[in-house]
Structure formats: C-alpha cells, structure tokens
C-alpha positions in Angstrom: 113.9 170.6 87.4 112.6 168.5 90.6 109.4 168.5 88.8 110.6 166.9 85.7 112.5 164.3 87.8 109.4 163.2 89.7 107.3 162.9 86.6 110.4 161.1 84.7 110.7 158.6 88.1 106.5 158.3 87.6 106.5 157.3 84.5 109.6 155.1 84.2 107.6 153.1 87.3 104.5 152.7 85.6 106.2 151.9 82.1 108.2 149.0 84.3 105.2 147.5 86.0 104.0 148.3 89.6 101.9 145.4 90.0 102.6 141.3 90.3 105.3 139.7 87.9 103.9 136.8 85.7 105.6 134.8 88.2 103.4 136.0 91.0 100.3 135.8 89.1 101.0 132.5 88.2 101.4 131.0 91.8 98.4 132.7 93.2 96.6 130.5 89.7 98.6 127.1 91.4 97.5 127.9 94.7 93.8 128.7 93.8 93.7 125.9 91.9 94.9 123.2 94.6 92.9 124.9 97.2 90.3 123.2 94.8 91.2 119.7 95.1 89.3 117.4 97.5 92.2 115.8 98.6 90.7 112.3 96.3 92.6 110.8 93.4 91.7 112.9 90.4 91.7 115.9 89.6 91.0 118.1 86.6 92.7 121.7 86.1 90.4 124.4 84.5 93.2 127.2 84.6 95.7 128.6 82.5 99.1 130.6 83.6 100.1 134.0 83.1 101.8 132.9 80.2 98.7 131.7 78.6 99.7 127.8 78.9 97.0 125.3 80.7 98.5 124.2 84.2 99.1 120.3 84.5 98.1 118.0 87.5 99.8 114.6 88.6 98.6 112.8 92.0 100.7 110.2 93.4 99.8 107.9 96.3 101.9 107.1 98.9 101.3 104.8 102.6 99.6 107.3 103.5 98.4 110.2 101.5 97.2 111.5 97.9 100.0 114.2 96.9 98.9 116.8 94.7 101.4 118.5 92.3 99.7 121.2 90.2 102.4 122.7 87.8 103.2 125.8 85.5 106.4 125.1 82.8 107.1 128.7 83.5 107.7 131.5 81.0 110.1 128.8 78.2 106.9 126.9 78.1 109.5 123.6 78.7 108.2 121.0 81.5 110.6 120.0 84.1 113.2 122.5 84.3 114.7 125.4 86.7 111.9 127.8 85.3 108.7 125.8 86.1 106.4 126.7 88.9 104.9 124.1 91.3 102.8 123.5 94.1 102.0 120.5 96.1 99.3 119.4 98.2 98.8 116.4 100.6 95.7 114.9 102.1 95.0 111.6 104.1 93.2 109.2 102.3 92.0 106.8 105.0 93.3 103.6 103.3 95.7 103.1 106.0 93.6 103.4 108.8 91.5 100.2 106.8 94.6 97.9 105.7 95.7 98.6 109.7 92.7 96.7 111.2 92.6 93.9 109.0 96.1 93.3 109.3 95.9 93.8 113.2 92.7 91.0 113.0 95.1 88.6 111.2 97.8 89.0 113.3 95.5 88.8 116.5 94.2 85.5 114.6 97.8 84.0 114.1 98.8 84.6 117.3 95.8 83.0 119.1 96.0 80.2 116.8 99.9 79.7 117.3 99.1 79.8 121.2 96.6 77.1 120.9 98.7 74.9 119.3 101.3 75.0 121.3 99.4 74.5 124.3 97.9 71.2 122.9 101.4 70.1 121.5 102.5 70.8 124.9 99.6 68.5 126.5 100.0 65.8 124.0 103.9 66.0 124.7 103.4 66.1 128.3 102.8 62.9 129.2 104.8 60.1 131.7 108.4 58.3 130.3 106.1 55.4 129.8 103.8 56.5 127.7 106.5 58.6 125.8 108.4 55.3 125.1 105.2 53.6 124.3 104.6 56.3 121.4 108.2 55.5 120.4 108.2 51.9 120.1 104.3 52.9 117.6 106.8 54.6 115.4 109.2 52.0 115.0 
C-alpha cells in the first residue's frame, strides 16, 4: 500500500508540473531581454512569451534617464491589466551632464555681465552734487 501511495504522489507531481510556471518562464524572457538593451533610445524586442505572444517595448525619457519597460500582457493576452508582466530598466543618458554646462556658462555670463554694469552705472552715478545737478538741469 505505501508503494502505491508513493507512485500515486509521483505521478500526480509530474502530471502537475515540477518545473517553472508560464509566469516564471516568462520573466526570465523580460529580464533576458532588457539585459539586452544598451541603455539608448530604441530598442527592438526579438522574443515571444510563454504564452506564445511577442513581448512589447516602450522607452520614455526623463531629466535624467532612458526608462525601459519591456512587457508581457500575460496569459488573457489583454495589455494593461492586473495579469500583465513587466520589467523596467533605467540608464543615464548623459544629456544632463551637457544642458548643465551650457546653462552654467550662461549664467556665469549673465552674472559677469550684470556686475559690470552695475559697476559702471555706479561710476557714472557717482559723481559730485554738482555735476549731478548739472545732468539734471540737461534733462530738463
């Protein structure tokens, strides 16, 4: 009787499945497949889920990174819902590090400029009571 308990309990495991669910299979295919992109701004998927569908890509940028999203629609074959399977990815694209300098260089260039005209303004201003009223009575 043990015997036939063991076998039953044997073959009821391997009838079930003793390896990865389709779910598990199909984010090791996301993963694989991200760990393919070179962090740049596009990016074509060559691989299918384990439900047979192809995977879809989407890269957004933000300030300061590309974001990767590489996405199964899961086992209902229906995009954006509880079912789907996703990964995401993130890599510096260097564009920051560029628009910071020149924006630094302008601002360094403002500044110098608004200091030097406020020293001249303050040395054409500066002059005696005389020579202020002078520039008065010009104006009049």
């Amino acid at each position: 009787m043990k015997y036939v308990l063991t076998t039953w309990g044997i073959a009821a495991l391997f009838i079930s499945g003793c390896g990865p669910s389709d779910k598990e299979r199909t984010l090791s295919i996301l993963n694989t497949e991200a760990d393919r992109w070179d962090g740049g701004s596009e990016f074509a998927p060559s691989a299918t889920d384990a439900y047979g569908r192809p995977v879809t890509v989407s890269i957004s940028k933000t300030v300061l990174d590309y974001v990767l999203e590489v996405r199964s629609n899961g086992p209902d074959g229906l995009a954006k819902n509880s079912d789907d399977i996703v990964v995401n990815r993130s890599k510096r694209h260097g564009k920051i590090i560029e628009v910071t300098a020149e924006a630094g260089e302008k601002l360094t260039e403002s500044g110098t400029i608004g200091v030097i005209k406020g020293i001249k303004k303050g040395i054409v201003g500066s002059g005696s009571g005389k020579e202020k009223d002078k520039d008065k009575k010009k104006d009049n």
